[in-house]
N, CA, C and O atoms as a Tripos MOL2 file, in Angstrom:
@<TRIPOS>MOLECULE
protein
  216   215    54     0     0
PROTEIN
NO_CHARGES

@<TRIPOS>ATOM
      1 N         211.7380  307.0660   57.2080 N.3       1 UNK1
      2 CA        211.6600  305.7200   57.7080 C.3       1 UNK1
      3 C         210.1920  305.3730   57.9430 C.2       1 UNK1
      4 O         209.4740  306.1880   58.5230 O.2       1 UNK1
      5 N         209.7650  304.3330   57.5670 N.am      2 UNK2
      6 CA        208.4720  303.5260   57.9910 C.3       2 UNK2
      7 C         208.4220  302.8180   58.9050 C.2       2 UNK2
      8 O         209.2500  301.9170   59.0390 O.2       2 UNK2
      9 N         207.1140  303.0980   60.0730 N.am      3 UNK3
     10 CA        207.1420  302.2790   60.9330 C.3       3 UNK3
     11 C         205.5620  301.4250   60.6110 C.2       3 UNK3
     12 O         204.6200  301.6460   59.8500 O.2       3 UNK3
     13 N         205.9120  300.2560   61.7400 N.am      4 UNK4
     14 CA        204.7620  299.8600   61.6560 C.3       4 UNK4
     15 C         204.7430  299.4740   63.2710 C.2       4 UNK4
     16 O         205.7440  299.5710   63.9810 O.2       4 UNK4
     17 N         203.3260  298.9770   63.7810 N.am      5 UNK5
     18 CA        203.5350  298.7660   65.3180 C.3       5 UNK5
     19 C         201.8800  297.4410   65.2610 C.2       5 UNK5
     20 O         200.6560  297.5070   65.1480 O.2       5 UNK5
     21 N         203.0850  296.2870   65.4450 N.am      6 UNK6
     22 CA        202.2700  294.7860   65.9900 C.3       6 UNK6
     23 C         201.5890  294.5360   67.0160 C.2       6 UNK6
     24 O         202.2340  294.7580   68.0410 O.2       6 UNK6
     25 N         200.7200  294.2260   67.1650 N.am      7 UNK7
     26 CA        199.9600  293.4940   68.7650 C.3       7 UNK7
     27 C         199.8480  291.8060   68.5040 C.2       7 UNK7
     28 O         198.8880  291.3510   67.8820 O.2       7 UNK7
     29 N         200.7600  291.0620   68.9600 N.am      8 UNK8
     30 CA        199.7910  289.9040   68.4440 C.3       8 UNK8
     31 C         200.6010  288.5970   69.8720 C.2       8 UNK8
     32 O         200.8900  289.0030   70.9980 O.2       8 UNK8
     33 N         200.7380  287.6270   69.5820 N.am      9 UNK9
     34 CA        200.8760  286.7670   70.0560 C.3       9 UNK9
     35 C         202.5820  285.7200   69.4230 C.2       9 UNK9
     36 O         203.0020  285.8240   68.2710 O.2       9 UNK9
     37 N         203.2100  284.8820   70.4310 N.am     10 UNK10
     38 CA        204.3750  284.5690   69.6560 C.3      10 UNK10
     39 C         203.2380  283.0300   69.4920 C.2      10 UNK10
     40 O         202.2460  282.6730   70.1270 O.2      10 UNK10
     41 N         203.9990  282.4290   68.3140 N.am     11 UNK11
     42 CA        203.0930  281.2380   67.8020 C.3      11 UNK11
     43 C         204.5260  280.0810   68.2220 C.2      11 UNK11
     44 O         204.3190  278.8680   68.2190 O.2      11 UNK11
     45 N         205.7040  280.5580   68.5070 N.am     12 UNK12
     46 CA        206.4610  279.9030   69.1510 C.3      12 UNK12
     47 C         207.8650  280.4010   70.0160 C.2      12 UNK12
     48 O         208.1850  281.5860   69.9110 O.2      12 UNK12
     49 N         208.5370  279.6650   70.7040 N.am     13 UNK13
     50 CA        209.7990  280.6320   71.1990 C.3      13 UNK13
     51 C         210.8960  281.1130   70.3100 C.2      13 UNK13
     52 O         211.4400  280.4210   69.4500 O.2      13 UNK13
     53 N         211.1950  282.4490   70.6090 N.am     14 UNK14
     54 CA        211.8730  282.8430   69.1430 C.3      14 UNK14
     55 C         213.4430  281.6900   68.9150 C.2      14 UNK14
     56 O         213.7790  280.8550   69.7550 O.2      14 UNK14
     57 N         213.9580  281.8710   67.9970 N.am     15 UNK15
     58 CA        215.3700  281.2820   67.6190 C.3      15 UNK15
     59 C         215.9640  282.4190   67.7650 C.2      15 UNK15
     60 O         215.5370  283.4860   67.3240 O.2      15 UNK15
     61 N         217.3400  282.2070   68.6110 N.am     16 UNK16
     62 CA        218.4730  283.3540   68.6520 C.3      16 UNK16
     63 C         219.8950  282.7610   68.5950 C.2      16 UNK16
     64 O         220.4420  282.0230   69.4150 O.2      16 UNK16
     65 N         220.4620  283.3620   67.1930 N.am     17 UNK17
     66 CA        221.6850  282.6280   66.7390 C.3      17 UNK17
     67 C         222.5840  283.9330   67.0210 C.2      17 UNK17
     68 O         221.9350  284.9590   67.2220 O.2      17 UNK17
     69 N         223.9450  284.0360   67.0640 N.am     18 UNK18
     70 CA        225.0820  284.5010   66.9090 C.3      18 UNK18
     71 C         225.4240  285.1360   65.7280 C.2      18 UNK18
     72 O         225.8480  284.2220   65.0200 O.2      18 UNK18
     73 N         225.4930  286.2630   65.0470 N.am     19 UNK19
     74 CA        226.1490  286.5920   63.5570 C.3      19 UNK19
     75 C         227.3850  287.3030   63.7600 C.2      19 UNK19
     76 O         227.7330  288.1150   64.6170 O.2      19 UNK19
     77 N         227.7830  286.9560   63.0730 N.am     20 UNK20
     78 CA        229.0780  288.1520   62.8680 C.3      20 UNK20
     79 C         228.9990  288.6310   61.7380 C.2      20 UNK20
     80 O         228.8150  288.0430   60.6710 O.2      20 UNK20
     81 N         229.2490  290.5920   62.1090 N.am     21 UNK21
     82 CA        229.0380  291.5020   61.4050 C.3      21 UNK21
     83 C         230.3730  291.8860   61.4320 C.2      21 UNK21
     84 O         231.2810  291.4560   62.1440 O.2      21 UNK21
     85 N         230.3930  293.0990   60.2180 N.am     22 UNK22
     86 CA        232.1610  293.6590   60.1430 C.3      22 UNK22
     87 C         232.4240  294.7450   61.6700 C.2      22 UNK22
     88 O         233.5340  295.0440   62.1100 O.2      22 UNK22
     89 N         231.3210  295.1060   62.1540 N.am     23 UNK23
     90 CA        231.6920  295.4150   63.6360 C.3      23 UNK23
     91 C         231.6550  294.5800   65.0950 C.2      23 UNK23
     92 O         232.0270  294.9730   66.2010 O.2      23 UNK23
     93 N         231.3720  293.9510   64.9060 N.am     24 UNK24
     94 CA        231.7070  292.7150   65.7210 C.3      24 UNK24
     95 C         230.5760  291.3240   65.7030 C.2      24 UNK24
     96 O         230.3680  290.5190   64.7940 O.2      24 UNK24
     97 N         230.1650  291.3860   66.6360 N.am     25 UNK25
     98 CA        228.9360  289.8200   66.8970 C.3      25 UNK25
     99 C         227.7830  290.5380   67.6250 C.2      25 UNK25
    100 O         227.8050  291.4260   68.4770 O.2      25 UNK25
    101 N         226.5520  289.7410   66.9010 N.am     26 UNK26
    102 CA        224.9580  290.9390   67.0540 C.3      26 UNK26
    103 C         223.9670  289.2560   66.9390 C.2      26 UNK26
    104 O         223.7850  288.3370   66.1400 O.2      26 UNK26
    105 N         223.5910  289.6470   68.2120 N.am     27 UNK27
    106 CA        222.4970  288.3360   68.2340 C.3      27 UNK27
    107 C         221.0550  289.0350   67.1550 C.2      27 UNK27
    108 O         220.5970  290.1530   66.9230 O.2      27 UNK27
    109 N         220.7670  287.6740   66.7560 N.am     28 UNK28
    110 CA        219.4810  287.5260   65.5190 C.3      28 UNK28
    111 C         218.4100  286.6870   66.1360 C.2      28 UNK28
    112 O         218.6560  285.4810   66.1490 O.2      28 UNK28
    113 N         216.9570  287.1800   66.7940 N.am     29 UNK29
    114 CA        216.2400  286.4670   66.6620 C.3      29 UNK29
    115 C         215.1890  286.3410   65.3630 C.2      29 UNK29
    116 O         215.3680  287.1840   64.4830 O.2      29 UNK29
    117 N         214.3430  285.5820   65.1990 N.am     30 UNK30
    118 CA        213.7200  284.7790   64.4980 C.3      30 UNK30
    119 C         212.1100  284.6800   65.0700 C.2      30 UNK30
    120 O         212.2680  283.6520   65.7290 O.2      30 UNK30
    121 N         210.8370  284.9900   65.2540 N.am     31 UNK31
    122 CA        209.6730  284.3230   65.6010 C.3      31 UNK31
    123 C         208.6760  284.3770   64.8380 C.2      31 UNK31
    124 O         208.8700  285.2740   64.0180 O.2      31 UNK31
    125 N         207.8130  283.9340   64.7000 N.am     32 UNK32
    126 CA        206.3470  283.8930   63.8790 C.3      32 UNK32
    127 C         205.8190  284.9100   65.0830 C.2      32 UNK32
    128 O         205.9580  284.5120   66.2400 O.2      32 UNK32
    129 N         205.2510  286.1410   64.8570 N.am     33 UNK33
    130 CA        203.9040  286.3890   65.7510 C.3      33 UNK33
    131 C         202.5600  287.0060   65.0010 C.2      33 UNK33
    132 O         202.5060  287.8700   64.1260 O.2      33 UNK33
    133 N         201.3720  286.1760   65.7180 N.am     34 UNK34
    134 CA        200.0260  285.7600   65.2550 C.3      34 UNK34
    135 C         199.3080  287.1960   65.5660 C.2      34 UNK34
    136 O         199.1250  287.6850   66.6810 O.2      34 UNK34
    137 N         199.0140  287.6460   64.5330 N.am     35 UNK35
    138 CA        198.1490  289.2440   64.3330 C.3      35 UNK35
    139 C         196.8670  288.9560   64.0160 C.2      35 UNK35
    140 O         196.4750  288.3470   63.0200 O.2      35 UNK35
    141 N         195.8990  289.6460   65.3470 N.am     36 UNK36
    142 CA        194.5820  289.1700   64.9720 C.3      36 UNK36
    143 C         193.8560  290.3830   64.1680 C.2      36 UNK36
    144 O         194.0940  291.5580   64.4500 O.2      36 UNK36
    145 N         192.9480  289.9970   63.1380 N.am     37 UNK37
    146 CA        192.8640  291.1930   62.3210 C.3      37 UNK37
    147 C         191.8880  292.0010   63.2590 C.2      37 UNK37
    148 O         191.6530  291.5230   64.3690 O.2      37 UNK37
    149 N         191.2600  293.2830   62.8630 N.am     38 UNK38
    150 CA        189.7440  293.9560   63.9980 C.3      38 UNK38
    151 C         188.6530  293.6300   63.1990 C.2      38 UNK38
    152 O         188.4950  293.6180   61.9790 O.2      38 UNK38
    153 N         187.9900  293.3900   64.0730 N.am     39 UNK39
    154 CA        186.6760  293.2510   64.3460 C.3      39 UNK39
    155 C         186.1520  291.7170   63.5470 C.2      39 UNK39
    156 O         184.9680  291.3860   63.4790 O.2      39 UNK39
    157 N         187.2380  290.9480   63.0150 N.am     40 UNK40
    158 CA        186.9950  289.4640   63.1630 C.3      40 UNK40
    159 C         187.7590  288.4830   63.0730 C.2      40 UNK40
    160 O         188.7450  288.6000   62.3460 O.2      40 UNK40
    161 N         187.5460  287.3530   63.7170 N.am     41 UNK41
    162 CA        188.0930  286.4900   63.9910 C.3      41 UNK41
    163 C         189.3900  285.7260   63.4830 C.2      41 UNK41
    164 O         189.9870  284.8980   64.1700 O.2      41 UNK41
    165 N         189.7890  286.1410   62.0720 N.am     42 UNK42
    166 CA        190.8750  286.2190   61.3850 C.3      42 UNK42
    167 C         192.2000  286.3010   62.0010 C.2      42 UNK42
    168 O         192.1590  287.1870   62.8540 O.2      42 UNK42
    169 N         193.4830  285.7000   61.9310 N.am     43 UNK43
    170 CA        194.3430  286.1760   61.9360 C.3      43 UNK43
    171 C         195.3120  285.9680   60.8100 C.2      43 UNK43
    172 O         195.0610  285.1830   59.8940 O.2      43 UNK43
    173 N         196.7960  286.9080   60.8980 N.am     44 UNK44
    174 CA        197.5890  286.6860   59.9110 C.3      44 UNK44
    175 C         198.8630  286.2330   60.7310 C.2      44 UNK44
    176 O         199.0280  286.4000   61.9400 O.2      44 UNK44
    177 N         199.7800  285.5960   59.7930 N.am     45 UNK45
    178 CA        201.0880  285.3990   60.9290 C.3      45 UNK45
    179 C         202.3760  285.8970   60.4950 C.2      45 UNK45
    180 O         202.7780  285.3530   59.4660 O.2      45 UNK45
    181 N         202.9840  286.6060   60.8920 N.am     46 UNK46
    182 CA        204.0310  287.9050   60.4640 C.3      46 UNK46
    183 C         205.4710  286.9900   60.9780 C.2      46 UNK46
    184 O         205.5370  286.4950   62.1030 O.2      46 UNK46
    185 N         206.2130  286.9110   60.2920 N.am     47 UNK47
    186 CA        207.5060  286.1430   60.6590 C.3      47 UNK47
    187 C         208.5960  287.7640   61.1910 C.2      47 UNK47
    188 O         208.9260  288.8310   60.6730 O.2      47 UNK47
    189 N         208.7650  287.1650   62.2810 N.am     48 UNK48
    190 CA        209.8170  289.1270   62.9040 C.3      48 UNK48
    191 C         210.8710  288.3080   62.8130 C.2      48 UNK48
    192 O         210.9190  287.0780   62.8200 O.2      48 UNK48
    193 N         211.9530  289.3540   62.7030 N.am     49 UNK49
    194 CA        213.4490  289.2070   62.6530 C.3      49 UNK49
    195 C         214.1940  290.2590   63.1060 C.2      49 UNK49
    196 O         214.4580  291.2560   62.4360 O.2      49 UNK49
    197 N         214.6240  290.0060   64.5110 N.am     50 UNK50
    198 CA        215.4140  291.2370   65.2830 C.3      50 UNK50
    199 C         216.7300  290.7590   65.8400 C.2      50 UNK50
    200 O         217.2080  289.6780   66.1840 O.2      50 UNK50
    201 N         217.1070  291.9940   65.7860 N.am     51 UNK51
    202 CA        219.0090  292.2400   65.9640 C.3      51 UNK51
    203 C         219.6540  293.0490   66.9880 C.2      51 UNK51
    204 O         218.7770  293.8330   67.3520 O.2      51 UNK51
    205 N         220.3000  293.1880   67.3880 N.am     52 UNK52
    206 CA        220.9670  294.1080   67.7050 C.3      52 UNK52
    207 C         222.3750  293.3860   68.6270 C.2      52 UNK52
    208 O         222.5400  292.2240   68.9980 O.2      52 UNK52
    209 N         223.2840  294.6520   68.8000 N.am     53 UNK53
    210 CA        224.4830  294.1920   69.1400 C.3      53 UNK53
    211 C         224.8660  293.9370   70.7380 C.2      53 UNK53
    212 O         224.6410  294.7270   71.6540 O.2      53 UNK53
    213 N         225.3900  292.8630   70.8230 N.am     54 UNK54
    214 CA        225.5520  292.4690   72.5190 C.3      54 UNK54
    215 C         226.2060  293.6810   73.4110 C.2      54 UNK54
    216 O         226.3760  293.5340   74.6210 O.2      54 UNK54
@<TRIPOS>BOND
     1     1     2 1
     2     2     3 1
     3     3     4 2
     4     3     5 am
     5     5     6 1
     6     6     7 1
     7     7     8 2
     8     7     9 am
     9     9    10 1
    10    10    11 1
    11    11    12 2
    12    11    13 am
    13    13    14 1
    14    14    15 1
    15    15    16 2
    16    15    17 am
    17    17    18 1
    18    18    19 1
    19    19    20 2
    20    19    21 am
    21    21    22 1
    22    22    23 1
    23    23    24 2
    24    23    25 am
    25    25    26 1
    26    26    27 1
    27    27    28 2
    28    27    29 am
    29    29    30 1
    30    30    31 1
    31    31    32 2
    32    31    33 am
    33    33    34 1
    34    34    35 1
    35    35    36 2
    36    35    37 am
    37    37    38 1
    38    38    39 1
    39    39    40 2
    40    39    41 am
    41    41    42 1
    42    42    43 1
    43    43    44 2
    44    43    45 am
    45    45    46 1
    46    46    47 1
    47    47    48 2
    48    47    49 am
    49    49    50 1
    50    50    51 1
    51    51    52 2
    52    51    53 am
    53    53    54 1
    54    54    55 1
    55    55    56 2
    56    55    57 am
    57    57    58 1
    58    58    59 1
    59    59    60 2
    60    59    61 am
    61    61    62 1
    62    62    63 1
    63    63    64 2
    64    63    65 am
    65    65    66 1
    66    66    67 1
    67    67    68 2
    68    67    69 am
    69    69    70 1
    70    70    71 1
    71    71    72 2
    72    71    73 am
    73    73    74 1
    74    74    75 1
    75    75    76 2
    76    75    77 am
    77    77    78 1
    78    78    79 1
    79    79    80 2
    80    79    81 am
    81    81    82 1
    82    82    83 1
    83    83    84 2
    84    83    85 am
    85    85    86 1
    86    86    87 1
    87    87    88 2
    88    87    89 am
    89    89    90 1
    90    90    91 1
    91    91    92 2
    92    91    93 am
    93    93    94 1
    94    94    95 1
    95    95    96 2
    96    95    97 am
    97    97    98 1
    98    98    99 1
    99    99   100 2
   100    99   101 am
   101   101   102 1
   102   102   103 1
   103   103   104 2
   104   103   105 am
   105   105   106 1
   106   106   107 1
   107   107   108 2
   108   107   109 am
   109   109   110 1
   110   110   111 1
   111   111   112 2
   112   111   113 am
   113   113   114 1
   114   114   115 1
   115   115   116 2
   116   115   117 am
   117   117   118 1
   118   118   119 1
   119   119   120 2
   120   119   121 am
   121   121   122 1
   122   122   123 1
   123   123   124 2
   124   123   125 am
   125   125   126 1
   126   126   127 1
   127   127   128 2
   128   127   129 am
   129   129   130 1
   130   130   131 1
   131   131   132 2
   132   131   133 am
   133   133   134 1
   134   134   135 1
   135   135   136 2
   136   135   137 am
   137   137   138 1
   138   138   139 1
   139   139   140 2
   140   139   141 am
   141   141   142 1
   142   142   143 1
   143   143   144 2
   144   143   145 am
   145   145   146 1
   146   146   147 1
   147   147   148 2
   148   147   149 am
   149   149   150 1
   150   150   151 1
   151   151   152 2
   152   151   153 am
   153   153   154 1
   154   154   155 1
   155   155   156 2
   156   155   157 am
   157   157   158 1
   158   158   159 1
   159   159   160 2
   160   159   161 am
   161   161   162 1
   162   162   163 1
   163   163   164 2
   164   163   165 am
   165   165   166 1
   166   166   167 1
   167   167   168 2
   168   167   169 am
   169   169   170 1
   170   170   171 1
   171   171   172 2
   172   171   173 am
   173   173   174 1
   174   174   175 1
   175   175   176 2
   176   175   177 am
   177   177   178 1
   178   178   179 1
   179   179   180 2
   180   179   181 am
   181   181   182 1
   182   182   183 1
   183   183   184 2
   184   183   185 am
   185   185   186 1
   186   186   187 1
   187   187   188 2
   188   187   189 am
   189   189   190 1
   190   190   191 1
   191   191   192 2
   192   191   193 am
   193   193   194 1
   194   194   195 1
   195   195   196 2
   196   195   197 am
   197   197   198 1
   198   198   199 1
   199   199   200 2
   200   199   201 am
   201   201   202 1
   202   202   203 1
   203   203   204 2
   204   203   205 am
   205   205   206 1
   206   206   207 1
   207   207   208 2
   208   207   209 am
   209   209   210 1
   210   210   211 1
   211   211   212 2
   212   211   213 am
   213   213   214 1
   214   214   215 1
   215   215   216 2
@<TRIPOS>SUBSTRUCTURE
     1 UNK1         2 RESIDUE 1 A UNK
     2 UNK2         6 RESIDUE 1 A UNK
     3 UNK3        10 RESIDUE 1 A UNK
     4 UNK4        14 RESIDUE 1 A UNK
     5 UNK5        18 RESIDUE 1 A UNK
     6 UNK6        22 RESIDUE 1 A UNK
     7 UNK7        26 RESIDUE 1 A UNK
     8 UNK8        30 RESIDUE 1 A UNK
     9 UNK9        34 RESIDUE 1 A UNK
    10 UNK10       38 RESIDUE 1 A UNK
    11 UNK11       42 RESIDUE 1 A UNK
    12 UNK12       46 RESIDUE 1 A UNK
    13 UNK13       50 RESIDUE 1 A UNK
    14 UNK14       54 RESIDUE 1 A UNK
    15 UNK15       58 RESIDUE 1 A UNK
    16 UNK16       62 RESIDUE 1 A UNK
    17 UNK17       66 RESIDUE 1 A UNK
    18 UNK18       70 RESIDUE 1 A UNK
    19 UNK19       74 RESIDUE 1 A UNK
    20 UNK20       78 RESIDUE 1 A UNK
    21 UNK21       82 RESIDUE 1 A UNK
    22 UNK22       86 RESIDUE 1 A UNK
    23 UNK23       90 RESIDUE 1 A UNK
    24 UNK24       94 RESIDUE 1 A UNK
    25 UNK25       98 RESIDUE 1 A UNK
    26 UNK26      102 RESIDUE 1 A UNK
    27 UNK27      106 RESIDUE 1 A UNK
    28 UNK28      110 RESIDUE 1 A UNK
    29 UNK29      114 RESIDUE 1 A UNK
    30 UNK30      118 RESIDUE 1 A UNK
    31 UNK31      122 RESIDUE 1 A UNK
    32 UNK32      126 RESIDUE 1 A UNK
    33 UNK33      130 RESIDUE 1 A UNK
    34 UNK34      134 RESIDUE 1 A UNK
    35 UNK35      138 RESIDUE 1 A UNK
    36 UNK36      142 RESIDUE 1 A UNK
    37 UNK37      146 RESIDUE 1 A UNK
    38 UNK38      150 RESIDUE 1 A UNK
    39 UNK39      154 RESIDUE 1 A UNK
    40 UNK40      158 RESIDUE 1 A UNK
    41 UNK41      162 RESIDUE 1 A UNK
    42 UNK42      166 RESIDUE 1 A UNK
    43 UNK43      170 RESIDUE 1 A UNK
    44 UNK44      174 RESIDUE 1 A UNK
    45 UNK45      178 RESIDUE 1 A UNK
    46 UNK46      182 RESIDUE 1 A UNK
    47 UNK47      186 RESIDUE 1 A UNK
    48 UNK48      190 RESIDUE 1 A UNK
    49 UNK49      194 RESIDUE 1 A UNK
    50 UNK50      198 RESIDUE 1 A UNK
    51 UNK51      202 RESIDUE 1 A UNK
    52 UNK52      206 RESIDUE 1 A UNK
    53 UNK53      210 RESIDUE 1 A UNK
    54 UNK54      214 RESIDUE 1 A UNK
């Protein structure tokens, strides 16, 4: 498995919808967060998408 590990900022409040999976219902958020690159002023903006089950 690959990881990776973000520092950044949310660029807005995430969206969290309802899904239904074949094991039951698993909230989905949604956010842009703003990754500043090192050592200049740059950033990039990474769209996250997280899950898990209620």
């Amino acid at each position: 498995m690959n990881t990776i590990v973000l520092m950044g900022r949310l660029a807005r409040d995430p969206e969290t919808k309802l899904a239904s999976t074949q094991k039951g219902k698993t909230k989905v958020s949604r956010f842009p967060l703003v990754v500043k690159r090192n050592r200049t002023s740059k950033a990039f903006v990474v769209m996250i998408t997280a899950y898990g089950m209620l």
